[in-house]
N, C-alpha and C positions, 0 to 999 in steps of 0.2 A: 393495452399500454403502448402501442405502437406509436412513435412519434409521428407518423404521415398522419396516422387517425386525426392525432389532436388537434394538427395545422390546417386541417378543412381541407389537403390534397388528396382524396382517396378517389377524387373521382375519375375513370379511365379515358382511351380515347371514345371508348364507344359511348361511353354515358352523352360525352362533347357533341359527340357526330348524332345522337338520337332528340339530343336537347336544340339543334337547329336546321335538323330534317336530315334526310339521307344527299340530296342532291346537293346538299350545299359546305361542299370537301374546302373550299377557301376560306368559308364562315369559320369552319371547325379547327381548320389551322393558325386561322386568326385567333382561336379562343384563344387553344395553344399555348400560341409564342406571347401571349399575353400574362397567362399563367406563370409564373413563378414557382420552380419545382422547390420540396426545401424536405428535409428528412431525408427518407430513403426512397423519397420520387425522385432523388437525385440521378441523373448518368453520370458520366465521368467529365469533368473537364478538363479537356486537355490543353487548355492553353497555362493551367495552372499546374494540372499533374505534373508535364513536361520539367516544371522546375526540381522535386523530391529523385524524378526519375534520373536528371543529370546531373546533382547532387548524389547519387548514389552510387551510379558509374563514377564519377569523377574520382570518389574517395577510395573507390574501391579498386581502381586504377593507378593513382597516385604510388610511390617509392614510401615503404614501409617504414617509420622514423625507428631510430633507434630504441627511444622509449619504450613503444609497443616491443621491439624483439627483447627489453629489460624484462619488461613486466612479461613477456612470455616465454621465457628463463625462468623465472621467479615460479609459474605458473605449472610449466609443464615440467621444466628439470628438480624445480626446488623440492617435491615430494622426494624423487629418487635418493638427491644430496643427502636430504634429513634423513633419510632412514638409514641409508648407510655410512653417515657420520654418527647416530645415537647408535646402531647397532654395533661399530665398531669401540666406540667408549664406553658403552655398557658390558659386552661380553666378547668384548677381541673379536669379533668373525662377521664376514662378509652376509647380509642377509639373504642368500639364497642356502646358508648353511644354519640359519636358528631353528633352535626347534620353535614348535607350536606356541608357544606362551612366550617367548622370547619375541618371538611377531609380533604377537600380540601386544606386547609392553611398549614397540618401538611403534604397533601402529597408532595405538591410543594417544602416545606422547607426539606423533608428527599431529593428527586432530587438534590436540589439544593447542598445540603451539601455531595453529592454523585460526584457531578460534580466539589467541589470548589469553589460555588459559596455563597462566605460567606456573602456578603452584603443585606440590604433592599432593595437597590436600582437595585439590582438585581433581587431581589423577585417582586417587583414591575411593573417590566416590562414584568414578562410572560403573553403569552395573549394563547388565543383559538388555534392558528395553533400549540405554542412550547407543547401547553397540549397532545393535537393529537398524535405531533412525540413523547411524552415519553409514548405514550397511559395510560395517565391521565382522564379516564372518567369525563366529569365538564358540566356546561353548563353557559350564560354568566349570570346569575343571583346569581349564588352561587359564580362566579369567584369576578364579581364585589364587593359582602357584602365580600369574604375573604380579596379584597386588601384595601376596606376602614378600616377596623378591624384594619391589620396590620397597616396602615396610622395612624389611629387614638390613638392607645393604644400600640404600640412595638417603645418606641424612636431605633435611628439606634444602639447606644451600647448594648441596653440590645438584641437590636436583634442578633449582632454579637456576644455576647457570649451565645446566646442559642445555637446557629449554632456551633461555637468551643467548648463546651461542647458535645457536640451529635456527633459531629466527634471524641473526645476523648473518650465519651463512646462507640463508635461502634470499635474502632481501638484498645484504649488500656484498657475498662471497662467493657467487655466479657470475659471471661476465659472460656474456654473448659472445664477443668476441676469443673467448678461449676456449668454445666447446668444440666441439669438432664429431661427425658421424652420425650417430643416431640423437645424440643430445642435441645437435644443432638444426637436427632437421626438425625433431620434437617441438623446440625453439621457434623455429620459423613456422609452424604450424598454428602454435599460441601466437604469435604475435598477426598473423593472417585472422586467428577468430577475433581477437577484436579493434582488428581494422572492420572486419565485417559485421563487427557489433554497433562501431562508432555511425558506419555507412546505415545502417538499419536506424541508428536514432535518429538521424538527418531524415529519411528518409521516413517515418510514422511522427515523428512531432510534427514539420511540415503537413504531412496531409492530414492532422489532427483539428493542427488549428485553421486550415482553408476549407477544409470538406471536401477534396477537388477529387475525391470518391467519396462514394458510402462507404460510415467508418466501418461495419463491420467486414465488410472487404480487406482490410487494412491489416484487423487479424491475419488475414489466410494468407496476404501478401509477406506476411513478418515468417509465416511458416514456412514458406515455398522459396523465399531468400536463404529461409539456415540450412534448406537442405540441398539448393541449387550450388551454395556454397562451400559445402562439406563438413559445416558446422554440426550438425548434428545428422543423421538415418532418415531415411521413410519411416522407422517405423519406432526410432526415438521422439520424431516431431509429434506424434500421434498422441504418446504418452504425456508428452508435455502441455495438450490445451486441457488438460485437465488438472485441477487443484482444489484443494478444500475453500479457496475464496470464490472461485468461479461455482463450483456447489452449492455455495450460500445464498450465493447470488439469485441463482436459478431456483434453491426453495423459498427463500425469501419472496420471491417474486409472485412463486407458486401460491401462498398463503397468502397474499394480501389479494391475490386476486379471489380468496375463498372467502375474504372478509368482507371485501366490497358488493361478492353474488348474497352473504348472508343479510348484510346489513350491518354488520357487528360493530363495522367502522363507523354507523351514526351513532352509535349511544356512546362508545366511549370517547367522540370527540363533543358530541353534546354535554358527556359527564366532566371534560376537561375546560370547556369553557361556558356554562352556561352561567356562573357565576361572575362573569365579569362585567364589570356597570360600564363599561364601553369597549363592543367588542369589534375596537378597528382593527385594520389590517397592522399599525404598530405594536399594537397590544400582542393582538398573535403572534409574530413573530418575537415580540420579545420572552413572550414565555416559550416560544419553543426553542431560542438558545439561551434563558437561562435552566431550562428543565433538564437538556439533551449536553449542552457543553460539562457541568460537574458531574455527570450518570459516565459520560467517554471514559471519565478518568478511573471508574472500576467498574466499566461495564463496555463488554465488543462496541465499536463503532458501530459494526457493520450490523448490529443487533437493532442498535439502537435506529439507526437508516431503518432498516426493513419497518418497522412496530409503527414510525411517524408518517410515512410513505401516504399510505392510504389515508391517513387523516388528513395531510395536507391536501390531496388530491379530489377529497371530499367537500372540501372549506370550498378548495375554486369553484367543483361544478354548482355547488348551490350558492352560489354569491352572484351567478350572471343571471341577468334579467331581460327582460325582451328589448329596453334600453341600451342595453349592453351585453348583447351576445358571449362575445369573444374581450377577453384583457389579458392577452399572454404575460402582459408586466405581472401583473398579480398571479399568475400561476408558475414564473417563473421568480417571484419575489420568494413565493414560498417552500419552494424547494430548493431555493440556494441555504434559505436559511437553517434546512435539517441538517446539510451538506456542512455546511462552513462550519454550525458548532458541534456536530462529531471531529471535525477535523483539529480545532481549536481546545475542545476537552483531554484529549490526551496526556497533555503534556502534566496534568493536575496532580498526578500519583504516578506509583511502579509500574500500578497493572491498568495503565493508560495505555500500553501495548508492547508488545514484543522489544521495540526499538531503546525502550528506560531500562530494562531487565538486561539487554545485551551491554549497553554503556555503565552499566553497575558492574557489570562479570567484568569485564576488562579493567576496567577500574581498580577494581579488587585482584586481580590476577598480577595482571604489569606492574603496579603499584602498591600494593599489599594495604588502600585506603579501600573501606567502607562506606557507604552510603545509606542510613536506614529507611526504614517506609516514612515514617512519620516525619524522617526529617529530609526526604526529598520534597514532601508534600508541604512543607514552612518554606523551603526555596522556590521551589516551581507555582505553590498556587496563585503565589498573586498574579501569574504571568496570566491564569486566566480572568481573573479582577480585571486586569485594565481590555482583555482583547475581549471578553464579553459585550460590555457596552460600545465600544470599538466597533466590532464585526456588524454589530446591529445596525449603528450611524453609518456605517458604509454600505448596505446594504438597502437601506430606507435613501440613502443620497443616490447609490445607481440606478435604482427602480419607483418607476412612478406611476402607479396603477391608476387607471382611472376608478375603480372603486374601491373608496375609500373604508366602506363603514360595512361589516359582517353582522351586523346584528338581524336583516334579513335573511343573511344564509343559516343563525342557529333560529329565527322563528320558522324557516322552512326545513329545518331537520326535527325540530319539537314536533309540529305537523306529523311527517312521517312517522318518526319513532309513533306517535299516537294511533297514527292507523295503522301500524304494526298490532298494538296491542301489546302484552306482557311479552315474555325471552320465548321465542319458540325454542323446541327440542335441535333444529339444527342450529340455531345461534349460539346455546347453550352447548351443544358439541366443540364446534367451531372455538368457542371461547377456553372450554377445557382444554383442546390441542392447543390452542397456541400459549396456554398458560404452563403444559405442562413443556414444549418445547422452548419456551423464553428460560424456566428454572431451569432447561437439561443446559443449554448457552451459560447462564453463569454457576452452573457449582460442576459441569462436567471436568474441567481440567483440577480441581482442588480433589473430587471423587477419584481420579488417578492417582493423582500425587498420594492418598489416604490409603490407596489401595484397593478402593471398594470397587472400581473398572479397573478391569485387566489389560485392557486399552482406552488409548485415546479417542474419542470419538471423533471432536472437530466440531464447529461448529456447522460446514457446513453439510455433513453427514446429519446430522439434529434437522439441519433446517430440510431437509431431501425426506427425512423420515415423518416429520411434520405434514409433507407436501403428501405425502402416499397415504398418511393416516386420512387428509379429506377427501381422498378418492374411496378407501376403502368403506369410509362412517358414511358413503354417501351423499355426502357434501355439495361434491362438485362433480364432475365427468370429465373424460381429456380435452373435448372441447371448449370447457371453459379456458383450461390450459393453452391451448392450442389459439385460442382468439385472444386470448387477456394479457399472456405475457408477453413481454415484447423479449423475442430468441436473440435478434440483431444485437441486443446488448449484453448478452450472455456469450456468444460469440467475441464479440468489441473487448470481454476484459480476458476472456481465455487469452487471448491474442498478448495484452499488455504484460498475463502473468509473463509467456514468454519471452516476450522485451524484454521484462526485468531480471527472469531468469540469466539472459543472454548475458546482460548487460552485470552478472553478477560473478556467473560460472568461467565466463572468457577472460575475465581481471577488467574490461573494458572500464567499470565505474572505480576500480582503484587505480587505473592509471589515468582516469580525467581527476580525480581530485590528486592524485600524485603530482601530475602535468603542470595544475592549476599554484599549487605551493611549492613546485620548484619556479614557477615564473615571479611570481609575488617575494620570494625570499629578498632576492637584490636588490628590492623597491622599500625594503628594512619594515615590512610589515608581517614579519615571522616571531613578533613578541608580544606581550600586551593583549591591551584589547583590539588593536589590527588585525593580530592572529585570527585572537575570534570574533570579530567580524569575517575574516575571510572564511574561516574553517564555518561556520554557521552559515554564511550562503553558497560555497561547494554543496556543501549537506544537505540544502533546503532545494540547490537545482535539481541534483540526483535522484531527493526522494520525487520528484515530479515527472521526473522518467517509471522508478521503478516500486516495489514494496517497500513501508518507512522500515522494516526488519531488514529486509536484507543495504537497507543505502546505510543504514547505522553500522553493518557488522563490514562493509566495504570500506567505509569511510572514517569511523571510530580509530582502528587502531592506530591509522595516518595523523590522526588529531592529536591521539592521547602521545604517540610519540613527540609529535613538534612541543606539543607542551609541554612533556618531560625535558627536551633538549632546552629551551625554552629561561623556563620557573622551575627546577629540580624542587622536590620536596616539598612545594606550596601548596597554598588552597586552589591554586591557578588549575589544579589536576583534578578535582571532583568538580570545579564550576567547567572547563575545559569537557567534562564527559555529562554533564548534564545539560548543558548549552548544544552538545549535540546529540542530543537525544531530541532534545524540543524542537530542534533544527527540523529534525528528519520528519514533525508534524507536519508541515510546511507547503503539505501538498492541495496546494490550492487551487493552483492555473489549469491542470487537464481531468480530462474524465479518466481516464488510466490511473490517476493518481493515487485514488484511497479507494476502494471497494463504497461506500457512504456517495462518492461521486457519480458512480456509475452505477448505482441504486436507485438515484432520485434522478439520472438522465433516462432513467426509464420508462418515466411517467412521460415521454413525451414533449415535455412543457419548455426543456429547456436546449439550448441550442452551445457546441463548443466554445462560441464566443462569448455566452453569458460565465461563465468558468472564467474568464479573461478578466472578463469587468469587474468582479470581486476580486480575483484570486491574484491579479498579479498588483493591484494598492496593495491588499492584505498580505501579501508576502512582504514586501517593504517593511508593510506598517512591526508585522511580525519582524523583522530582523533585527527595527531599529529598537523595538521595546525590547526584545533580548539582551541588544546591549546594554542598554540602559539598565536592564534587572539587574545585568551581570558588574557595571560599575555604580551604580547608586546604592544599590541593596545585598550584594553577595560580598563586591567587598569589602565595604564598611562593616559589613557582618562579621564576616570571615571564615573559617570553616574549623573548628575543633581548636585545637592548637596550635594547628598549621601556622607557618608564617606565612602575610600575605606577600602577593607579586607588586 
């Protein structure tokens, strides 16, 4: 799955120098420079590098605006503030004097009001596992005496304005300029990470979209900046290129390359199109984003990437003829379109992904309004109605394959599958593992929540276990491994998790959309639908830097505030937190952007500027129909009782 494989560059200098004799070194460098490197035949260019690289001094040299040392107040001091303003209005005493469970109380409550989660009955229901993931040291004796306390002696008002106070004093009851000592140096430490967060995005979007190195380079460069800079340890950066999306990635990749050595990937893409009385390449593509875009909406993206991967990849190599060798349009047709409608499905339901589930909790916390499944799904789904056939037309208008008509590529898989013969015992393994590891992907996190796993698995721990079950059935060997998958892109998204991390943990993506809506206020586009239009493409740039989970839980709270100041009490507040949730789909323009992107850049086929050609019309075309959803159909609707804006 290596992209140099695909683009016909593999061949070295020596193949050059043997292909027009040994004596003839001018012939050979004639080939050469004739040649057109392109993948990771790439060197560096440095008349192009030079720009990311003094772009990245530049900023990182520049006089620290005040903004950044706010938000790195906010960041670094703001935890200390809250815990010793709740600890002293909870139980009179300075926190280095609570006991055990009195910690405990005050640390859960700074969490809580970290995440928007401003209710008791919120508070109440953390237990031992949620302590864990916020690595909350407790154990269940102090947890227990903290939630009686709160039960017994915090009614829910007084408890929700401890909570909105503590968010007011960490947000707007910190001044920079009045810290002094170890708070100001704290201060300027946060406000240095993300200058050196902002300096890092200049720096990896630029060489993302020129190429002017290999991108997987670009990873190791994001690592070797946080630690040159004192952003993070040697041996914190370590722990960081690894994450359950980057895992997935890599089993994912592992297993379609076990399906392409079985064959498994012809019968079920024969089984999914041999019924079609014209099997061109629009047909194709149209059923794979109307199959893949409503599946997003309750089923992983990244699942859904992995499963279609090798079928599209299947379709291109039997569709080229000795007429036509090579038609990158067509193999880059159809992999944008696996791409596009995982990206585009999300937004159709709750468990469309992390990012609808976080902008309901907020929702519900700061403003004590609900949102149900069924009735986010009557708001959000048409938004995939109109971008379904949408994403299609723009995708069939970018790309123009020379071949047109697949009805050759399924009489040359009938063929095959025939001189297969019936399911061998490895196709038939092959098909078990991946059926039993697709059902662990959708019912492992409800198997938690039920109780029946005692942990989380992940998805991509499922997909890593998938990957070793066809090593161990025999399947495959590590050289299949070792040649099939392409590592440069599993490397490529390690790198982005940490960008987005960066760009999450430093406040760096809350102080560009901060930045961005205190400049817009004066221009009287802080109401209405202005708002959100603005607040929807902040949201939609962000999540293209980083995770749609973490650019919503960065960027949410800042929205649903302006909104509240805004339209108090309206419907303007659950269209406000669902307009950026769909926002944060958005990630269209880079391969960093959504795990599904960097899935199907794997195959080779497709190059960072094909992401461009789709993804930044389709970003427009997405912001403008959000509008539109949100003034044609949300508020003519309206939302419960609320009065509208």
């Amino acid at each position: 799955m290596n992209p140099s494989s695909k683009s016909g560059d593999a061949r070295t200098d020596q193949d050059l120098a043997s292909s027009h004799g040994e004596g003839a070194p001018a012939t050979r460098k004639s080939a050469i420079k004739k040649k057109k490197a392109s993948g990771y035949d790439k060197y560096v260019d440095w008349k192009l590098f030079v720009i990311p690289v003094v772009l990245l001094i530049g900023i990182l040299l520049m006089p620290t605006p005040y903004s950044m040392k706010d938000v790195g107040t906010e960041y670094k001091v703001g935890p200390k503030a809250v815990n010793s303003f709740l600890a002293k209005e909870l139980f009179n005493q300075e926190t280095p004097y609570l006991e055990q469970w009195q910690l405990l109380t005050v640390q859960i409550m700074d969490q809580n009001m970290r995440m928007g989660a401003l209710g008791k009955d919120r508070f109440l229901k953390r237990d031992d596992k949620w302590l864990k993931q916020n690595k909350i040291p407790s154990d269940k004796t102090n947890l227990a005496q903290a939630m009686t306390w709160v039960t017994d002696n915090v009614p829910d008002e007084r408890f929700r304005d401890l909570m909105k106070s503590a968010m007011d004093l960490r947000r707007e009851g910190l001044k920079y300029e009045n810290l002094t000592g170890g708070d100001k140096a704290a201060a300027d430490t946060g406000a240095w990470h993300i200058q050196v967060a902002i300096a890092m995005g200049a720096f990896v979007v630029f060489c993302f979209l020129t190429e002017c190195i290999p991108l997987p380079s670009v990873s190791f460069c994001t690592g070797l900046l946080l630690v040159f800079t004192g952003v993070v340890t040697r041996s914190e950066v370590a722990q960081l290129y690894w994450d359950d999306a980057v895992w997935f990635i890599m089993g994912s990749l592992m297993f379609a390359a076990a399906f392409v050595k079985t064959g498994v990937d012809k019968r079920v893409c024969l089984a999914m199109f041999k019924k079609l009385a014209v099997p061109n390449i629009k047909m194709i593509t149209m059923i794979f984003i109307i199959i893949i875009a409503p599946l997003a909406a309750v089923i992983s993206d990244h699942a859904l990437a992995a499963m279609f991967l090798p079928i599209a990849m299947l379709l291109y190599q039997n569709s080229l003829t000795k007429d036509i060798p090579e038609d990158p349009e067509l193999g880059k047709m159809l992999m944008i379109s696996i791409a596009m409608a995982c990206n585009i499905g999300g937004p159709g339901a709750p468990s469309g992904g992390a990012r609808n589930v976080i902008m309901m909790t907020y929702l519900s916390d700061m403003f004590g309004m609900d949102i149900g499944y069924f009735q986010w799904i009557t708001y959000c789904a048409p938004f995939l109605l109109v971008m379904i056939p949408a994403t299609w037309l723009l995708i069939n208008w970018q790309f123009k394959p020379r071949i047109k008509s697949l009805a050759p590529a399924m009489e040359q898989l009938k063929k095959e599958i025939d001189k297969m013969g019936g399911w061998s015992r490895t196709q038939i393994m092959a098909l078990i593992i991946f059926v039993i590891m697709v059902f662990g992907w959708f019912t492992e996190k409800t198997f938690y929540e039920m109780g029946i796993l005692p942990i989380r698995l992940g998805l991509g721990v499922l997909a890593m276990a998938g990957a070793v079950a066809y090593l161990l059935s025999g399947i495959v060997n590590w050289r299949d491994y070792q040649e099939k998958v392409d590592w440069g892109v599993v490397w490529l998204y390690a790198g982005a998790i940490i960008f987005g991390r960066t760009l999450d943990g430093t406040g760096a993506a809350y102080w560009l959309a901060r930045s961005v809506m205190d400049l817009l206020a004066p221009l009287g586009m802080n109401s209405g639908l202005p708002l959100l239009a603005v607040s929807n493409g902040i949201t939609a740039i962000v999540t293209n830097l980083m995770a749609d989970g973490p650019a919503a839980a960065a960027v949410g709270p800042i929205t649903l505030n302006m909104a509240g100041l805004a339209h108090p009490g309206t419907a303007y507040l659950p269209f406000m937190a669902m307009s950026t949730a769909i926002a944060s789909s958005f990630a269209y323009a880079l391969i960093i952007g959504t795990p599904p992107n960097a899935i199907v850049y794997a195959s080779g086929y497709l190059e960072p500027k094909d992401f461009l050609r789709v993804g930044i019309p389709l970003w427009f075309l997405a912001n403008i129909v959000l509008l539109l959803l949100t003034g044609l159909y949300w508020a003519v609707r309206g939302f419960g009782a609320l009065p509208n804006f």
